[in-house]
ROGUDO-415295 format. One record per residue: residue number from 1; x, y, z of N, C-alpha, C in turn; residue in one letter. Coordinates in nm, 2 decimals. Example, Ala and Ser with C-alpha at 12.3 -4.5 7.8 and 13.67 -1.06 7.14 Angstrom:
2
+-----+--------+--------+--------+--------+--------+--------+--------+--------+--------+----+
|   i |   n.c1 |   n.c2 |   n.c3 |  ca.c1 |  ca.c2 |  ca.c3 |   c.c1 |   c.c2 |   c.c3 | aa |
+-----+--------+--------+--------+--------+--------+--------+--------+--------+--------+----+
|   1 |   1.32 |  -0.57 |   0.78 |   1.23 |  -0.45 |   0.78 |   1.32 |  -0.33 |   0.78 |  a |
|   2 |   1.28 |  -0.22 |   0.71 |   1.37 |  -0.11 |   0.71 |   1.29 |   0.00 |   0.79 |  s |
+-----+--------+--------+--------+--------+--------+--------+--------+--------+--------+----+
***
This chain:
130
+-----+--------+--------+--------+--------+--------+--------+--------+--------+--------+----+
|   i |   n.c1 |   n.c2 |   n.c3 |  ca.c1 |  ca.c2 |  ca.c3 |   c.c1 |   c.c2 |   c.c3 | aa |
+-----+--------+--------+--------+--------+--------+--------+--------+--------+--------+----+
|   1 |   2.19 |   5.31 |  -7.61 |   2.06 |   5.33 |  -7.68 |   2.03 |   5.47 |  -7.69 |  x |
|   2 |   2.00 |   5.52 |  -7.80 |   1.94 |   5.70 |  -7.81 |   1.86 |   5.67 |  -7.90 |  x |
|   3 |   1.76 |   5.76 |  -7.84 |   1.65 |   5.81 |  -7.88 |   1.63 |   5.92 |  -7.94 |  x |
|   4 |   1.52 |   5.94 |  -8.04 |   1.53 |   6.02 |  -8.13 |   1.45 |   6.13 |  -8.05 |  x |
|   5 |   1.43 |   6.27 |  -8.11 |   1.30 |   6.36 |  -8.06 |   1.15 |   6.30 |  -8.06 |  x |
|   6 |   1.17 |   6.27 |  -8.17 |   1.00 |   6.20 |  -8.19 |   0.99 |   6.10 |  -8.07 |  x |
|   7 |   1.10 |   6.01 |  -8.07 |   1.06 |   5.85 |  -8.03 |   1.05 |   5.91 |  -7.85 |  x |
|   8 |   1.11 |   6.02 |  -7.77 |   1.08 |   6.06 |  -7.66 |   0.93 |   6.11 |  -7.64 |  x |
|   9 |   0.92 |   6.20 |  -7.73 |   0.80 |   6.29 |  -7.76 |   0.67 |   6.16 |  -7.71 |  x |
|  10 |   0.71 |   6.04 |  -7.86 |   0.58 |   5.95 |  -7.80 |   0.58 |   5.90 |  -7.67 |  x |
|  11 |   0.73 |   5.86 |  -7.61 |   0.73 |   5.77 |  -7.50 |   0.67 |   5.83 |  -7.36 |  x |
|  12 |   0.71 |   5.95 |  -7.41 |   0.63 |   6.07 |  -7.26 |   0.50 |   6.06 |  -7.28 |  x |
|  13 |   0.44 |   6.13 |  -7.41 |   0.31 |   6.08 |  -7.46 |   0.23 |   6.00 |  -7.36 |  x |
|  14 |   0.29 |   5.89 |  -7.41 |   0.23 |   5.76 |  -7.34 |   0.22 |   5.71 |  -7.20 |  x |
|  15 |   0.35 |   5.72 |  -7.15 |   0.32 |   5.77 |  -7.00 |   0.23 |   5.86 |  -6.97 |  x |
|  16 |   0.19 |   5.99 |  -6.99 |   0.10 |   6.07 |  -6.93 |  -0.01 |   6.00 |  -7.00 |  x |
|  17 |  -0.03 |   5.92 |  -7.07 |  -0.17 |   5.85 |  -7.11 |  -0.20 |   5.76 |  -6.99 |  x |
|  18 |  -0.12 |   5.67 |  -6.99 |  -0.12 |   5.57 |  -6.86 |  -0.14 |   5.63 |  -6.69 |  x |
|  19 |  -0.05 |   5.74 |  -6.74 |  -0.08 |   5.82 |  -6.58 |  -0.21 |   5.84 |  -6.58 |  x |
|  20 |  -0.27 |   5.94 |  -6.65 |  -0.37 |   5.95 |  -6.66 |  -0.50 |   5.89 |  -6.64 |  x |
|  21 |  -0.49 |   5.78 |  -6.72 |  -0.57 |   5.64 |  -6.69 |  -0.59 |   5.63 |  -6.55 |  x |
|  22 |  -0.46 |   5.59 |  -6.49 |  -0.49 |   5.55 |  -6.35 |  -0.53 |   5.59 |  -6.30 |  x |
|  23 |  -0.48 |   5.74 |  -6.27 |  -0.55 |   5.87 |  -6.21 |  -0.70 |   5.86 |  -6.22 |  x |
|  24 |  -0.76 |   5.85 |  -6.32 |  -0.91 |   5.83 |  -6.34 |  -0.93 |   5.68 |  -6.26 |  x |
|  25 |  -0.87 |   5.60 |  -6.27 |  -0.93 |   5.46 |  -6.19 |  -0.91 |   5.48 |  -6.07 |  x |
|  26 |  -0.80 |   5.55 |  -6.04 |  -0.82 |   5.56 |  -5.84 |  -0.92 |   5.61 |  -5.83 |  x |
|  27 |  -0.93 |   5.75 |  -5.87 |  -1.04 |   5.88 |  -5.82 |  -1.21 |   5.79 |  -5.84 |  x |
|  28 |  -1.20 |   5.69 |  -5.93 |  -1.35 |   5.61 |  -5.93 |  -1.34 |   5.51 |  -5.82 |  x |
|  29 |  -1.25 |   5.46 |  -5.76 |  -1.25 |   5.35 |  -5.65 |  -1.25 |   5.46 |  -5.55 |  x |
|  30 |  -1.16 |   5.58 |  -5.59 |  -1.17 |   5.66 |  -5.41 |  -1.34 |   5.70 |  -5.41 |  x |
|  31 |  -1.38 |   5.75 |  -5.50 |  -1.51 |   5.81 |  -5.46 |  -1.62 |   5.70 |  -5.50 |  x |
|  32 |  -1.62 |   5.57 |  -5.57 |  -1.76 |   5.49 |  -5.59 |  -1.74 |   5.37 |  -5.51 |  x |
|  33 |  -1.61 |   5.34 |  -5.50 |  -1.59 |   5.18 |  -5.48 |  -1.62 |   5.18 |  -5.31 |  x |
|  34 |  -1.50 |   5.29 |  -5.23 |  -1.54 |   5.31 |  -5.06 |  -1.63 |   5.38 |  -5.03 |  x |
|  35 |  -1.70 |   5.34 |  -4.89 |  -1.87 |   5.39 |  -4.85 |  -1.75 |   5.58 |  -4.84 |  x |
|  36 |  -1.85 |   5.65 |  -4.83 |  -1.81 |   5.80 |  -4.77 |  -1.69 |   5.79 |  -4.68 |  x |
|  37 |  -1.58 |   5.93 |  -4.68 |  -1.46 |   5.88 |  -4.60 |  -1.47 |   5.88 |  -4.48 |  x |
|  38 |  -1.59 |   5.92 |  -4.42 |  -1.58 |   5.87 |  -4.26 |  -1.61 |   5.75 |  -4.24 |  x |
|  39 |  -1.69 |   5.68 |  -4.29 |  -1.71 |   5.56 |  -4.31 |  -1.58 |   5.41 |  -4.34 |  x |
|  40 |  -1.52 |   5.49 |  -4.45 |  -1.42 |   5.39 |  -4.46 |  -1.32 |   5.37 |  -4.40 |  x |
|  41 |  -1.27 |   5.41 |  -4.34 |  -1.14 |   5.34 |  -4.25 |  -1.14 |   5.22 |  -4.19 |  x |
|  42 |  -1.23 |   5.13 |  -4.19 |  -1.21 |   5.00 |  -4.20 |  -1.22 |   4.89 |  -4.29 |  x |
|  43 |  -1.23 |   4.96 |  -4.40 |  -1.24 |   4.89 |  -4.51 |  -1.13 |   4.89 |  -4.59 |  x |
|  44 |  -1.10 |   4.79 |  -4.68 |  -0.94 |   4.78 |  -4.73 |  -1.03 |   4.71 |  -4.88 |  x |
|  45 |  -0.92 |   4.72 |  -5.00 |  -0.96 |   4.66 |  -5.12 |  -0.81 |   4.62 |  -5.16 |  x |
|  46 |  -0.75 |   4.50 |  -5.19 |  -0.63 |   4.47 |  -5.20 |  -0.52 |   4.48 |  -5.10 |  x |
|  47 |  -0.61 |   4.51 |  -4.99 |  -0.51 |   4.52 |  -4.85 |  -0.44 |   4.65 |  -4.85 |  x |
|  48 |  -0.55 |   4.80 |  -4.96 |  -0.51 |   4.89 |  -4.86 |  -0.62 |   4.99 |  -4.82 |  x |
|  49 |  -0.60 |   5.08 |  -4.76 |  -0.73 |   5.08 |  -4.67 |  -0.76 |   5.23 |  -4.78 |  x |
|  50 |  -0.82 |   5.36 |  -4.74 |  -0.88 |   5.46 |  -4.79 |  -0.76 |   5.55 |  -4.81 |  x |
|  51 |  -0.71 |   5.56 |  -4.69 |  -0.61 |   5.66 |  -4.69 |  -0.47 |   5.65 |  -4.81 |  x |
|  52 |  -0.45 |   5.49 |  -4.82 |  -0.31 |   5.47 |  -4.87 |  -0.40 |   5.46 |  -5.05 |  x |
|  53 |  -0.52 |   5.46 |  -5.05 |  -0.55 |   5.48 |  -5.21 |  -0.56 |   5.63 |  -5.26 |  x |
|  54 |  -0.58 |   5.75 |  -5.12 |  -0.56 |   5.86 |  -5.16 |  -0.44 |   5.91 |  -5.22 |  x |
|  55 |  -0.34 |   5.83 |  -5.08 |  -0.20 |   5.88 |  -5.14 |  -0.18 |   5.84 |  -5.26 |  x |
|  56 |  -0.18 |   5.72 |  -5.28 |  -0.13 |   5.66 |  -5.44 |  -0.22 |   5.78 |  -5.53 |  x |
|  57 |  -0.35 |   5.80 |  -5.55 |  -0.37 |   5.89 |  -5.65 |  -0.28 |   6.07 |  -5.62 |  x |
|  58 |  -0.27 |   6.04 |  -5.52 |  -0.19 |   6.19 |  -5.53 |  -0.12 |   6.17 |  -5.57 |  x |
|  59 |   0.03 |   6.07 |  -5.51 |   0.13 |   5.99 |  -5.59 |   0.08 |   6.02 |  -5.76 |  x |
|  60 |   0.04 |   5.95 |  -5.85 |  -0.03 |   5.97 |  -5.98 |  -0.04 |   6.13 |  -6.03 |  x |
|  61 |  -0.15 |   6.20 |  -5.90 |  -0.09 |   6.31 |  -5.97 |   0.00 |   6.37 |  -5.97 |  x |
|  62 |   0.06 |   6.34 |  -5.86 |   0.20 |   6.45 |  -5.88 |   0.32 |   6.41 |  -6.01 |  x |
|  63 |   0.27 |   6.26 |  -6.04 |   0.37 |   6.22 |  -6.16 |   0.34 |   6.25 |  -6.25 |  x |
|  64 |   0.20 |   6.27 |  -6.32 |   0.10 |   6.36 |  -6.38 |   0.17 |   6.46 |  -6.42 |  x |
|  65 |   0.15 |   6.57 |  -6.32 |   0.23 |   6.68 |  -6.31 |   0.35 |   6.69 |  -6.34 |  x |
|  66 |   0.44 |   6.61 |  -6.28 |   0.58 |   6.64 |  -6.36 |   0.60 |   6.61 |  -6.50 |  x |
|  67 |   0.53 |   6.53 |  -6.50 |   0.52 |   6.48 |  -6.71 |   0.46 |   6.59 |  -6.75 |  x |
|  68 |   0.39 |   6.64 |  -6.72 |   0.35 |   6.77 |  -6.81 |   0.42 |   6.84 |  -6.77 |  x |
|  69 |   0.53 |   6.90 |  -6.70 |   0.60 |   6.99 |  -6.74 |   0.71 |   6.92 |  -6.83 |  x |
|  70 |   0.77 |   6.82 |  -6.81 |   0.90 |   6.82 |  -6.89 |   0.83 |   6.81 |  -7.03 |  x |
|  71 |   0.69 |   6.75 |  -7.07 |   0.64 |   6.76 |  -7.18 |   0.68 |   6.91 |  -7.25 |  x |
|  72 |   0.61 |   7.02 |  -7.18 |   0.63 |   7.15 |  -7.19 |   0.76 |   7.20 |  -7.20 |  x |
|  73 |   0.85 |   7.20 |  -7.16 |   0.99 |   7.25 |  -7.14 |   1.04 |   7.15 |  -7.29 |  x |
|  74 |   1.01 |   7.02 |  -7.31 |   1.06 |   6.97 |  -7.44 |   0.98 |   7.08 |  -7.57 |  x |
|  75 |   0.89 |   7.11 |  -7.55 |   0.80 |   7.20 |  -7.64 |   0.81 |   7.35 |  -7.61 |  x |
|  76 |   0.91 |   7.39 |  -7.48 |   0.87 |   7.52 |  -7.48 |   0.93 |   7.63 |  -7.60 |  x |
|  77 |   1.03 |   7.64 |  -7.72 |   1.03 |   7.72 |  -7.78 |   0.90 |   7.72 |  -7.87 |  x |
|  78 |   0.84 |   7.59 |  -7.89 |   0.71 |   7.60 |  -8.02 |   0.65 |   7.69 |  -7.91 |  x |
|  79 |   0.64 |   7.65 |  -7.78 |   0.54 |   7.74 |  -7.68 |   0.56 |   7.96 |  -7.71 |  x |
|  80 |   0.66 |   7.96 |  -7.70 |   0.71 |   8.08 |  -7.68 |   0.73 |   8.16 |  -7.85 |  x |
|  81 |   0.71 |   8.06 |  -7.95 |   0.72 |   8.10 |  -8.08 |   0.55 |   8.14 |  -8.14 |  x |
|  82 |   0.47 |   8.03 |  -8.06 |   0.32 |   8.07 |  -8.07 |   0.28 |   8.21 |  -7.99 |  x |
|  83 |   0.33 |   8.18 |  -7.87 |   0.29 |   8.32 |  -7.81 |   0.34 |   8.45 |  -7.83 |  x |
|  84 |   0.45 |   8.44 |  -7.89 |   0.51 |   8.56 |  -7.94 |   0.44 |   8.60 |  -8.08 |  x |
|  85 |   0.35 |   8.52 |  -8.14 |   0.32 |   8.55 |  -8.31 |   0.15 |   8.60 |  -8.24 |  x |
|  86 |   0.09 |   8.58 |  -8.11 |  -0.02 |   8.62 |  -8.05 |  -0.05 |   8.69 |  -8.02 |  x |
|  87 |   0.04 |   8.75 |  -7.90 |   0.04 |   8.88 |  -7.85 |   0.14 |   8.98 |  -7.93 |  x |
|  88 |   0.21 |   8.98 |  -8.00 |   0.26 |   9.07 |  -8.05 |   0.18 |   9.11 |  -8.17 |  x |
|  89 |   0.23 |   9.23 |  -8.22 |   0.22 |   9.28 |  -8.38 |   0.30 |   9.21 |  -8.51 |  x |
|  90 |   0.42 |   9.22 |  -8.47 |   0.47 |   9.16 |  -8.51 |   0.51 |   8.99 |  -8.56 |  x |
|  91 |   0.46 |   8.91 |  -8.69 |   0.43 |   8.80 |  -8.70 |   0.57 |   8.73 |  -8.74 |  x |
|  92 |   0.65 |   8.79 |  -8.74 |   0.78 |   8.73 |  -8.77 |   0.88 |   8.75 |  -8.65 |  x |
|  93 |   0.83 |   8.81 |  -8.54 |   0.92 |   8.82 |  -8.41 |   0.98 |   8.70 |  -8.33 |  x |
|  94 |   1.06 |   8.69 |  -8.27 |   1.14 |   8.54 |  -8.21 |   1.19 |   8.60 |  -8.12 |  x |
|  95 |   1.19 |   8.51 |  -8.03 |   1.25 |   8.51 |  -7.92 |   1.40 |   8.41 |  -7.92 |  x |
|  96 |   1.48 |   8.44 |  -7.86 |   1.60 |   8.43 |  -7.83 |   1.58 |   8.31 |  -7.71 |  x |
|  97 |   1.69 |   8.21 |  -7.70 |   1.71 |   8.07 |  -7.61 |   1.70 |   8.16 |  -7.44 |  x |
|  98 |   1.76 |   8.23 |  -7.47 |   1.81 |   8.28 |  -7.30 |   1.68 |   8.36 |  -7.25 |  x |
|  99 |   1.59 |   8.45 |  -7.34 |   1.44 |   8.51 |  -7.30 |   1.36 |   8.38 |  -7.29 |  x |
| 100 |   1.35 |   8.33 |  -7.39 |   1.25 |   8.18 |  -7.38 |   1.30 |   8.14 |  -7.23 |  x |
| 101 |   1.42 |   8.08 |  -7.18 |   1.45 |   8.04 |  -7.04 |   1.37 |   8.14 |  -6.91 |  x |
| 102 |   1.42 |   8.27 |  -6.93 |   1.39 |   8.37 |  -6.85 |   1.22 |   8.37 |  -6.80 |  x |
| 103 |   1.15 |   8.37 |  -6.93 |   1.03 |   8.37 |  -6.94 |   0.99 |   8.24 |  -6.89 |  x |
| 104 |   1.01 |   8.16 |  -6.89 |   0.97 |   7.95 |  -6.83 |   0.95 |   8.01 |  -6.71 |  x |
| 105 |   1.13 |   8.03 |  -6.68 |   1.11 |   8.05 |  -6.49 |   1.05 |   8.15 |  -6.48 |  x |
| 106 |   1.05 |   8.27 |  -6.53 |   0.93 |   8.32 |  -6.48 |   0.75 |   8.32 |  -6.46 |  x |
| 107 |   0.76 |   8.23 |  -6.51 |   0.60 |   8.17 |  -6.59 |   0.63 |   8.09 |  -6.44 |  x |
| 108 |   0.69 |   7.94 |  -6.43 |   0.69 |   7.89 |  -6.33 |   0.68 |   7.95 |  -6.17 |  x |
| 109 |   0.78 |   8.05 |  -6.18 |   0.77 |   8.10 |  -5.99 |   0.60 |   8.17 |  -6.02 |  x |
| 110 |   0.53 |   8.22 |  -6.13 |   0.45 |   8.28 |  -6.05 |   0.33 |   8.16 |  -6.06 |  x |
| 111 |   0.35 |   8.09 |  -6.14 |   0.23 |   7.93 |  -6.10 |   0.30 |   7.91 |  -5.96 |  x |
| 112 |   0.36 |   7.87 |  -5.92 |   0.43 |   7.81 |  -5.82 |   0.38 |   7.89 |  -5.68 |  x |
| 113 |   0.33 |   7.98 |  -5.69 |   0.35 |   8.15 |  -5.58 |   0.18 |   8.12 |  -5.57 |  x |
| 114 |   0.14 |   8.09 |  -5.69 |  -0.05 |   8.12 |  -5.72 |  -0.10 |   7.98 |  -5.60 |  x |
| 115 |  -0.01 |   7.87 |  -5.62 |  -0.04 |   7.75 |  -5.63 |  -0.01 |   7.72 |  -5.48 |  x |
| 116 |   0.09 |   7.81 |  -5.38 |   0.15 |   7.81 |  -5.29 |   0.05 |   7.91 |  -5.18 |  x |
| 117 |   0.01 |   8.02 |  -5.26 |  -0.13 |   8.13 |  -5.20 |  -0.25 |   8.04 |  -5.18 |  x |
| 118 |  -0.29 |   7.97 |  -5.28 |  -0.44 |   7.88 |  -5.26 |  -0.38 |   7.83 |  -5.13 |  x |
| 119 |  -0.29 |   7.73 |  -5.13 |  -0.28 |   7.63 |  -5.02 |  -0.26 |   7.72 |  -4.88 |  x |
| 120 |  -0.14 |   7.80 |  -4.87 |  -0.15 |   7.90 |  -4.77 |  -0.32 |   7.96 |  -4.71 |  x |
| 121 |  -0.42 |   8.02 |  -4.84 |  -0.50 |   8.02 |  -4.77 |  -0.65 |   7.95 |  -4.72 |  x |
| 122 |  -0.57 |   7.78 |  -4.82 |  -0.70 |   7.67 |  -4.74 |  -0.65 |   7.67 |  -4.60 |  x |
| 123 |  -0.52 |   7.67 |  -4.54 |  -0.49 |   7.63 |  -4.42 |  -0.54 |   7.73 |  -4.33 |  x |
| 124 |  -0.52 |   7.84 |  -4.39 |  -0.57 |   7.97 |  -4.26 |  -0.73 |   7.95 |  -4.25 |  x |
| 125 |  -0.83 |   7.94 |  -4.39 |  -0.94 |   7.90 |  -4.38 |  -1.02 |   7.78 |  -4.35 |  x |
| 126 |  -0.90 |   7.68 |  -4.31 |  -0.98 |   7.52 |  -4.26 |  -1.08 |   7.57 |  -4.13 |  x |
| 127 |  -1.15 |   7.55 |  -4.09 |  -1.22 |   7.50 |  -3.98 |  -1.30 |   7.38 |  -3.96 |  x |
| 128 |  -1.31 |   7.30 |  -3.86 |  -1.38 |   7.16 |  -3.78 |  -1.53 |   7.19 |  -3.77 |  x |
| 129 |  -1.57 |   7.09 |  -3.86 |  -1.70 |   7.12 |  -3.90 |  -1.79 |   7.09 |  -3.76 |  x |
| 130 |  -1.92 |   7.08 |  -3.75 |  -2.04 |   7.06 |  -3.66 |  -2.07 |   6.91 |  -3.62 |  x |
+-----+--------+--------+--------+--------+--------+--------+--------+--------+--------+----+
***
């Protein structure tokens, strides 16, 4: 069976629609459905308790996340054809397959570095509250 450009284009579409979705229905059961999280750990809804509805939304987003990148990487020359007609002077300039690649990964390690710094410095700055 193959699939056309378009017919992917929708089917990712739609998955990050559905991801999405859920994503919004956990995050309403994590924060309206259970009393406050100190509170809940004894409470379960479908037999699972607070903690294992966290994971699953995190689960969600991180699938979230990877659909929007491969969304992006299937779109990144329109990506890199826009931004090139933006910041440049030149409105007829293009980028080449192998700079477009260069530039991804480099776009990527420094999200990746930014995204890696926040969390490095929630951990140094957690402290146990009163």
């Amino acid at each position: 069976m193959s699939f056309s450009r378009s017919q992917v284009n929708f089917l990712l579409d739609a998955l990050l629609l559905v991801l999405f979705c859920a994503i919004m229905a956990t995050a309403v059961i994590v924060r309206f459905v259970f009393p406050p999280s100190p509170d809940a750990t004894r409470w379960l809804l479908w037999g699972h308790n607070y903690n294992d509805w966290c994971t699953f939304q995190f689960a969600l987003i991180a699938a979230l996340a990877f659909g929007i990148l491969i969304h992006v990487m299937l779109h990144w020359s329109w990506v890199c054809g826009i931004a090139v007609v933006q910041f440049t002077r030149n409105k007829k300039a293009k980028l080449d397959e192998g700079t477009q690649t260069i530039v991804g990964v480099g776009f990527l390690i420094v999200l990746l570095n930014l995204i890696g710094f926040a969390v490095a410095a929630a951990t140094i700055c957690i402290r146990q509250g009163v």
